[in-house]
VMD Tcl script that draws the C-alpha trace (Angstrom):
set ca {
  {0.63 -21.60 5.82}
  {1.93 -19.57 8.91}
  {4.19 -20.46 11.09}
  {3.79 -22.22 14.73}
  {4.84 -20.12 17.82}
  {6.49 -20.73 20.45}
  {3.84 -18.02 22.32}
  {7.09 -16.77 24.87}
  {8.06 -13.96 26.58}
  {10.00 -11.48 23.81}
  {9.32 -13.89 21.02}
  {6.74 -11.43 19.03}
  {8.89 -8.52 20.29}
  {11.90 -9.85 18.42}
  {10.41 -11.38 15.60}
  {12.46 -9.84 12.57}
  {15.45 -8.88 15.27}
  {17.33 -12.18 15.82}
  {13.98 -14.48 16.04}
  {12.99 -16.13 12.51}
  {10.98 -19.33 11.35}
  {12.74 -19.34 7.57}
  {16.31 -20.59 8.01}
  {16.03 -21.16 4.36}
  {15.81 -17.87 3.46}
  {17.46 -16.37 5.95}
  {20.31 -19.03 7.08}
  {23.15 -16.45 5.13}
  {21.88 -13.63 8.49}
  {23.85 -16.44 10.91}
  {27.28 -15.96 9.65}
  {29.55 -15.76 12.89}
  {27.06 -16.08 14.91}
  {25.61 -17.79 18.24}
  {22.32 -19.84 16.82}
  {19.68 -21.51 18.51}
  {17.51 -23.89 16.20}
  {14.47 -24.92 17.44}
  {13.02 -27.86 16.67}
  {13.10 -31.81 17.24}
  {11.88 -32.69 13.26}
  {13.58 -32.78 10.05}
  {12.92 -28.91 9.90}
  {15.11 -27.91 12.62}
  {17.53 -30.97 11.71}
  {17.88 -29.12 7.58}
  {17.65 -26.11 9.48}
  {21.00 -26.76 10.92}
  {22.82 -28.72 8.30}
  {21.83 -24.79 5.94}
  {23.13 -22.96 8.93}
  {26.46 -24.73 10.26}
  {28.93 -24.06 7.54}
  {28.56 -19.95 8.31}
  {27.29 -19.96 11.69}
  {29.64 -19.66 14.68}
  {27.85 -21.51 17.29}
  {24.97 -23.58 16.94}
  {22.34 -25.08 19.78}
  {19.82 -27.40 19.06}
  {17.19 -27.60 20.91}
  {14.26 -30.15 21.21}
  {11.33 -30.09 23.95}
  {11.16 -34.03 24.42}
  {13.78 -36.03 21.93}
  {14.32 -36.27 18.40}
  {11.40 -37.07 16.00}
  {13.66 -36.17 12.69}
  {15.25 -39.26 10.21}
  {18.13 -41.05 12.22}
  {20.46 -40.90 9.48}
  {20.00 -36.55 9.60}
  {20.38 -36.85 13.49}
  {24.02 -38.43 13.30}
  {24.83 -36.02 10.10}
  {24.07 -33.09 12.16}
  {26.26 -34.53 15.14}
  {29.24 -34.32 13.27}
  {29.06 -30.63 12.86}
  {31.65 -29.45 15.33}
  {29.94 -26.17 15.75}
  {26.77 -27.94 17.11}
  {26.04 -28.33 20.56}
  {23.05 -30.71 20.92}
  {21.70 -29.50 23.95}
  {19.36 -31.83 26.42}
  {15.03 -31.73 26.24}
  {14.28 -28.37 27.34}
  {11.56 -25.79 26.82}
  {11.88 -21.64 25.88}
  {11.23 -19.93 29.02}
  {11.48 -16.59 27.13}
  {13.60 -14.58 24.79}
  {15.56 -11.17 25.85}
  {17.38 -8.69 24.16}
  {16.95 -4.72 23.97}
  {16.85 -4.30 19.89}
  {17.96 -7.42 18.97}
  {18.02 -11.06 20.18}
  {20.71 -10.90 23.20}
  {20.11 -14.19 25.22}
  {17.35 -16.93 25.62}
  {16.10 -18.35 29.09}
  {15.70 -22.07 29.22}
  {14.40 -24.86 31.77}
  {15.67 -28.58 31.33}
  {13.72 -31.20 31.52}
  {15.30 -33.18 33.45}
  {15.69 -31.35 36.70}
  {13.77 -28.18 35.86}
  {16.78 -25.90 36.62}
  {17.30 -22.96 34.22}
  {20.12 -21.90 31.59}
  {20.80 -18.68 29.69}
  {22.27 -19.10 26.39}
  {24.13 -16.08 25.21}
  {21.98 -16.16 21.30}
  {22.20 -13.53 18.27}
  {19.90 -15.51 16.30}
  {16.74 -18.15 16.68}
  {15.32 -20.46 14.05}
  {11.99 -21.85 15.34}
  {11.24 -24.93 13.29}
  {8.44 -26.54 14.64}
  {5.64 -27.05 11.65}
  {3.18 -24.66 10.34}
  {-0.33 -24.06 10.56}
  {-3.33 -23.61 7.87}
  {-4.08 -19.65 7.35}
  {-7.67 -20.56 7.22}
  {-9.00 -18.13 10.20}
  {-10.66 -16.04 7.87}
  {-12.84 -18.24 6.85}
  {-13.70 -20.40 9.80}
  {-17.41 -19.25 9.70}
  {-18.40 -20.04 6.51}
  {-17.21 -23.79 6.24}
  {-15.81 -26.64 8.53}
  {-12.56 -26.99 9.73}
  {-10.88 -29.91 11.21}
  {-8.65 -29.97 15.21}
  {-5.56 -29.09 12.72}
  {-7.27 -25.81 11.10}
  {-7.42 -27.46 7.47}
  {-10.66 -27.22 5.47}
  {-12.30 -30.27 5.21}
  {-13.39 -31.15 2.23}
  {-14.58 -34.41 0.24}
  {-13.19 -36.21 -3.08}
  {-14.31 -33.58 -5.09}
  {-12.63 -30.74 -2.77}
  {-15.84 -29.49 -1.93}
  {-16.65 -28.06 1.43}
  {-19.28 -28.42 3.16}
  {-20.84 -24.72 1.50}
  {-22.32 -25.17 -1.46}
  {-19.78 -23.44 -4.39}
  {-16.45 -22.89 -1.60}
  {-13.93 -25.48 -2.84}
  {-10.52 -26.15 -1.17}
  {-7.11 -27.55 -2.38}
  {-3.72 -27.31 -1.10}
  {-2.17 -27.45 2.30}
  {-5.31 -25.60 3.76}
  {-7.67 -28.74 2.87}
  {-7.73 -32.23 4.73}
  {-6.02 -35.53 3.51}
  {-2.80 -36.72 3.56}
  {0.47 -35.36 1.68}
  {1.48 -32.19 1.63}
  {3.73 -32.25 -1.39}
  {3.47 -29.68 -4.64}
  {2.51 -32.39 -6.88}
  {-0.61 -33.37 -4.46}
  {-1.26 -29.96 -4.30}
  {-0.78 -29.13 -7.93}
  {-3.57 -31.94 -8.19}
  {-6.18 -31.02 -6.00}
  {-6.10 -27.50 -7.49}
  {-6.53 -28.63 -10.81}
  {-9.90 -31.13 -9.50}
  {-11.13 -27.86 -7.20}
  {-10.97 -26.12 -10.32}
  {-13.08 -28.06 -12.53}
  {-15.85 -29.31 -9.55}
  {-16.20 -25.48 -9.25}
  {-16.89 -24.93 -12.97}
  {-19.23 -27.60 -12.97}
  {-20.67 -25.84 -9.96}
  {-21.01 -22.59 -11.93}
  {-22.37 -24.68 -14.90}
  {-25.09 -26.54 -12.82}
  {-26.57 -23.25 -11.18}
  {-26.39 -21.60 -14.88}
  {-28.52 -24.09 -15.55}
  {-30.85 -24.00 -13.03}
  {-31.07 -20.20 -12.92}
  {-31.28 -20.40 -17.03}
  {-34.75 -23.23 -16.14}
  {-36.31 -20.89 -13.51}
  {-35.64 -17.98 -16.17}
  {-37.74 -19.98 -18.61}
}
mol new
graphics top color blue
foreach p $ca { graphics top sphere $p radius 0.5 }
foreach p [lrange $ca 0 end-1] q [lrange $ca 1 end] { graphics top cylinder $p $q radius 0.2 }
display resetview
C-alpha cells in the first residue's frame, strides 16, 4: 500500500524533511515541536493522540469535518496542545531544507493562513501499489485487483490476496485468509495445466 498525497506545492520536495505519512513510526521526530496532522479519519485522530504527549504544538486539520469515531474526536479535544483548526485545504508547503511553514485557505471564507510547522503527518488513507501490473489484469476505480471467490483474476494463473484485491475488510486476519485460498487455487492451477500439458505429451 502507498500512501495518498496531498499533490501540493513543496510536498514531494520535503517529503523525509518535516513532511511524513507514518506518525507511527515516526511520532518520537515531533518532540517540541509545531505539528500539523492531516487528516479528518481515525488515522489523523490516532495520529494525534501518538503525537501529543511529546509534541509542542499540534494542528489538526480536516478538508470538510470529521469522519473519525466521536468518542476519539472528544479524546483528542482534551489535549491542551491541540488546536483543532476549522475545514481548510493545503495550499502548499515551504521551507528551505526542512519544513518551515504551511499555506492554508479556509473554507469558510477562502482567506489564507500560514502556520509556522516543523513537522506534517498526512493521514488521509492509502492506495493499492498495483500500477505495475495494471496491464495484465483488471483493476477496480480504487486501484485493487479484482478478483473472484477463488482470488483469481481475470488472467488465467495471476491470483490476488491482500489489501491489493477487491472485497471488503482490510484486516490481517482477512488477509492472512485470502493468501492462504490464493495459494492453493494457484496450485490447483499449476496442477490442472500439469495435467493437461502431461495429456497433450501423451
Amino acid at each position: 500500500m502507498m500512501p495518498n498525497r496531498l499533490g501540493v506545492p513543496g510536498e514531494q520536495e520535503l517529503t523525509g524533511h518535516g513532511v511524513s505519512y507514518f506518525a507511527d513510526h515516526y511520532g518520537p521526530t515531533a518532540h517540541g515541536k509545531n505539528v500539523l496532522v492531516i487528516g479528518e479519519g481515525n488515522s489523523g485522530l490516532q495520529a494525534v493522540q501518538e503525537v501529543a504527549p511529546v509534541a509542542g504544538q499540534i494542528h489538526l486539520l480536516t478538508r470538510g469535518g470529521w469522519t473519525g469515531d466521536p468518542d476519539r474526536v472528544t479524546a483528542v479535544g482534551k489535549f491542551a496542545n491541540v488546536t483543532m483548526l476549522p475545514p481548510a485545504t493545503i495550499l502548499r508547503i515551504e521551507g528551505e531544507e526542512n519544513v518551515e511553514r504551511v499555506i492554508i485557505k479556509l473554507a469558510e471564507d477562502e482567506s489564507e493562513q500560514t502556520l509556522d510547522i516543523d513537522l506534517i503527518f498526512i493521514e488521509i488513507g492509502f492506495r493499492p501499489a498495483t500500477g505495475m501490473i495494471s496491464h495484465l489484469t483488471e483493476l477496480n476505480d480504487r486501484g485493487e485487483v479484482i478478483v473472484d471467490r477463488e482470488n483469481q483474476t481475470d488472467s488465467p494463473g495471476l491470483f490476488a490476496a491482500g489489501d491489493c484485491a477487491s472485497g471488503t475488510g482490510k484486516e490481517i486476519s482477512i488477509a492472512t485468509r485470502d493468501g492462504a485460498r490464493a495459494a492453493l487455487s494457484a496450485k490447483r492451477f499449476v496442477r490442472s495445466r500439469s495435467s493437461e500439458q502431461a495429456g497433450e505429451a501423451e
